[in-house]
N, C-alpha and C positions, 0 to 999 in steps of 0.2 A: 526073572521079571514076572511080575503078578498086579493085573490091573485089576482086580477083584476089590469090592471095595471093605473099608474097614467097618464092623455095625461097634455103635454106641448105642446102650441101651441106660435109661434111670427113671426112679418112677414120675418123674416129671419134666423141669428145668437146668435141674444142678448138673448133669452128667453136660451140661453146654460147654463148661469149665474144662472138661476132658477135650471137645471139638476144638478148642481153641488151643490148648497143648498142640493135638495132633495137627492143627495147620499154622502153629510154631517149629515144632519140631519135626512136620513130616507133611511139606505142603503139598507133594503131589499126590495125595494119597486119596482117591474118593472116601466118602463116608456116608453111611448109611444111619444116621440118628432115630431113634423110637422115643418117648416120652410119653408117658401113661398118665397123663394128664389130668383124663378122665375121673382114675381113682388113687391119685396123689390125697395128702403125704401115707407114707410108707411105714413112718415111722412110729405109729403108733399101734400099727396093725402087727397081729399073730403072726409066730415062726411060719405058720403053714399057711397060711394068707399069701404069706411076700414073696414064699417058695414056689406056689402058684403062679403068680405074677409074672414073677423072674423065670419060668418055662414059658409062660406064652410070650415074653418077651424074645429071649431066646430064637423058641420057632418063630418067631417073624422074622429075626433079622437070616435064621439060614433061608429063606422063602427069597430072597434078595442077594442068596450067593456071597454072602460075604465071606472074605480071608481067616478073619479073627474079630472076637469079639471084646471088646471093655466092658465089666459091671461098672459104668460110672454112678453107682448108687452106693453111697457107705453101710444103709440098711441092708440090702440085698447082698452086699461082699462079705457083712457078717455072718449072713445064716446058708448061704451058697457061694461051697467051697471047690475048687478047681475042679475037684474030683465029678462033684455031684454034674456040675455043669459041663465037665466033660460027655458024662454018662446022654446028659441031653443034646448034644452036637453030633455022639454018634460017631466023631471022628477025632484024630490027631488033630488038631485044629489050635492055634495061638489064642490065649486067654488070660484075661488077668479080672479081676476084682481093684480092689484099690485098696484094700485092709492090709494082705501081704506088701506090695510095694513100698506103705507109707512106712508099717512097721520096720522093713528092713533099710529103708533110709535113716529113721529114728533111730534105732539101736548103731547105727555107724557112726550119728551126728551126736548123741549125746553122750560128753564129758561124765556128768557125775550117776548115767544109771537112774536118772528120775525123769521118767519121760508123762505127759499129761497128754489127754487126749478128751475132743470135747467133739461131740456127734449128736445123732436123735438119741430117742429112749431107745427104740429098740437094740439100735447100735450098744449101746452102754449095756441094756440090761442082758445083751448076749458074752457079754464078756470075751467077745474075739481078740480084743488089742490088746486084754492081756495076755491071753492064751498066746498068741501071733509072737510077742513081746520075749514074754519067759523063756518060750521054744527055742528063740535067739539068743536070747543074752538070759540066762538064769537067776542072777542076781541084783536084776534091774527091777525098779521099782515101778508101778506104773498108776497113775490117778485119772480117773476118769469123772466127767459132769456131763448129765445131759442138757442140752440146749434146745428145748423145743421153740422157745420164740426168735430165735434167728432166721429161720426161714423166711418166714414172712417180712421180715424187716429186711431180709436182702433183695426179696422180689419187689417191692415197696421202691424199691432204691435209696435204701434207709443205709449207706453203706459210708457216707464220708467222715472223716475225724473229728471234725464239727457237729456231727450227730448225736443232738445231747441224751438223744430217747437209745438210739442205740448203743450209746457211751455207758449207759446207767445199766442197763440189759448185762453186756459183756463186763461190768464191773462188779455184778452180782453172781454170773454164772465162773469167772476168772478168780472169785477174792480164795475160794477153797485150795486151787491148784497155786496159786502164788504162796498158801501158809504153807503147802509142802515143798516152797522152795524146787520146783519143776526146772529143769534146766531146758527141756524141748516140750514142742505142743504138736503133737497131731490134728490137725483140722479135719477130724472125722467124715465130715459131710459136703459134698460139693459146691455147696453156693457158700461155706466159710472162708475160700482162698477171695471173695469178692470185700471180705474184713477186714484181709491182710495187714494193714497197716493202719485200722484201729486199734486190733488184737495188739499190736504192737506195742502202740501207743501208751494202751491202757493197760500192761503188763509193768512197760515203765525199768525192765533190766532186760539182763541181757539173756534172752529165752531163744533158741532157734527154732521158728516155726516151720512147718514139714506139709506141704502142699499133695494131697496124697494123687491129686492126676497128674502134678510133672514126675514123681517117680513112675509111678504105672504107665505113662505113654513112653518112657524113659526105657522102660524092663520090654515094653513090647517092641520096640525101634530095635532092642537089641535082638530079641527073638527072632524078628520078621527081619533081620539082616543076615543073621546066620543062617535062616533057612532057602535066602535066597527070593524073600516073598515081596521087596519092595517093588513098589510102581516105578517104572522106568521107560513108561512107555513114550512113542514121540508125541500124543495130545497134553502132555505132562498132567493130565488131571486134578485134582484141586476140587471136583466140585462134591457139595453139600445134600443128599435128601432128607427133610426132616418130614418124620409122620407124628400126628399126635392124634390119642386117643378122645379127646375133646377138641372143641373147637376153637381153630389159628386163631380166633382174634387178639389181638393184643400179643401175639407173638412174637411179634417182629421187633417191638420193643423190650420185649426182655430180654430177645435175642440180641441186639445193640449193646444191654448192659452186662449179660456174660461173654460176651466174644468182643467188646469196647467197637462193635465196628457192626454193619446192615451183614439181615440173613447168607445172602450172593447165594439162595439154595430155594429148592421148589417146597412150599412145605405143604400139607397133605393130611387133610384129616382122615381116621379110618375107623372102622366099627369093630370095636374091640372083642365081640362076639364074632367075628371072620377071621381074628387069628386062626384058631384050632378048625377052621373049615377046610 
């Protein structure tokens, strides 16, 4: 038994997508949310910028004792690998990114070896998903497109099937990966599982898309069961703290649109320069 709670870390919104897996798949579990708010998106920013980042992220959330951490940021799982992020914890500690999880559900779910995957620049131009890809399955092919105007169009709440702006968006960044005939799609980045079933829509056959926080919350439930580290305790826990490095306004409704449901969590603005204090 371990009431310690779980940190989620991303550089803004998207890792919400994660918080909502884990009070899916592991309600009693506290959680410790960061979102860097302040100096979102991630995704256009330098390897060593996001590396940056992704350490003071890090030391905040051991600052709050947490069990194990999620990179819920598909920029940051690209360029900070278990190892690295180990080195930063210091400890044995449970860890995922969301690049490995998604890849190793992709290469199990896809029939023909043509797996596509659509994220930020940076995610794309680090070539993780294919490396991640190959390492598993050698002879699998893999197509990537970067999607930089997604974000914004999911924070927008630009997310429904009738969305002709966001219809036209995903039918420009989509028309490449359909010529290579993709049988699966990686949804690179966290706020894309909220397109779910545009992407779908506007695919138009039969593609299996790969939700990269239900595997990663997926791989850590199994982690944190073998190691004995689930919450069990008699307040059954459940609750939420969310910190953001800019200011909560308007937070509570974006938090509505990625978790479909109100914060139920204290949220907490912090000064980004007190991390490494």
């Amino acid at each position: 038994m371990n009431n310690k709670p779980i940190g989620v870390f991303d550089s803004g919104v998207g890792g919400l997508t994660a918080v909502r897996e884990l009070k899916k798949l592991l309600p009693d579990e506290n959680i410790v949310y960061f979102g860097d708010t302040g100096r979102n998106p991630y995704g256009t920013r330098s390897k060593n910028t996001i590396i940056k980042y992704a350490k003071q992220a890090v030391r905040f959330l051991m600052k709050h004792d947490v069990k194990a951490v999620i990179a819920a940021c598909g920029t940051v799982s690209t360029v900070l690998d278990e190892k690295a992020a180990l080195d930063i914890l210091g400890k044995d500690m449970p860890y995922t990114g969301i690049v490995l999880p998604a890849t190793r559900t992709a290469c199990a779910m896809s029939a023909g070896g043509r797996i596509g995957v659509i994220a930020t620049t940076a995610a794309i131009r680090s070539g993780a998903y294919g490396r991640a890809v190959r390492a598993i399955s050698p002879s699998a092919k893999v197509f990537g497109n970067a999607c930089p105007l997604l974000v914004p169009l999911v924070e927008n709440g630009m997310i429904g099937v009738d969305n002709k702006i966001s219809r036209l968006v995903l039918e420009m960044y989509l028309r490449p990966l359909m010529k290579e005939e993709i049988d699966t799609l990686i949804l690179g980045c966290t706020h894309f599982p909220l397109l779910y079933d545009l992407i779908n829509d506007v695919l138009g056959y039969d593609v299996t898309l790969i939700d990269p926080c239900v595997s990663a919350v997926a791989e850590l439930k199994t982690g944190l069961t073998k190691q004995g580290m689930l919450n069990e305790s008699a307040d059954g826990g459940g609750r939420v703290n969310y910190f953001l490095t800019d200011s909560p306004e308007n937070f509570e409704s974006v938090v509505a649109l990625f978790l479909r449901g109100e914060a139920n969590g204290k949220i907490t603005h912090i000064d980004i320069e007190s991390i490494d204090a």
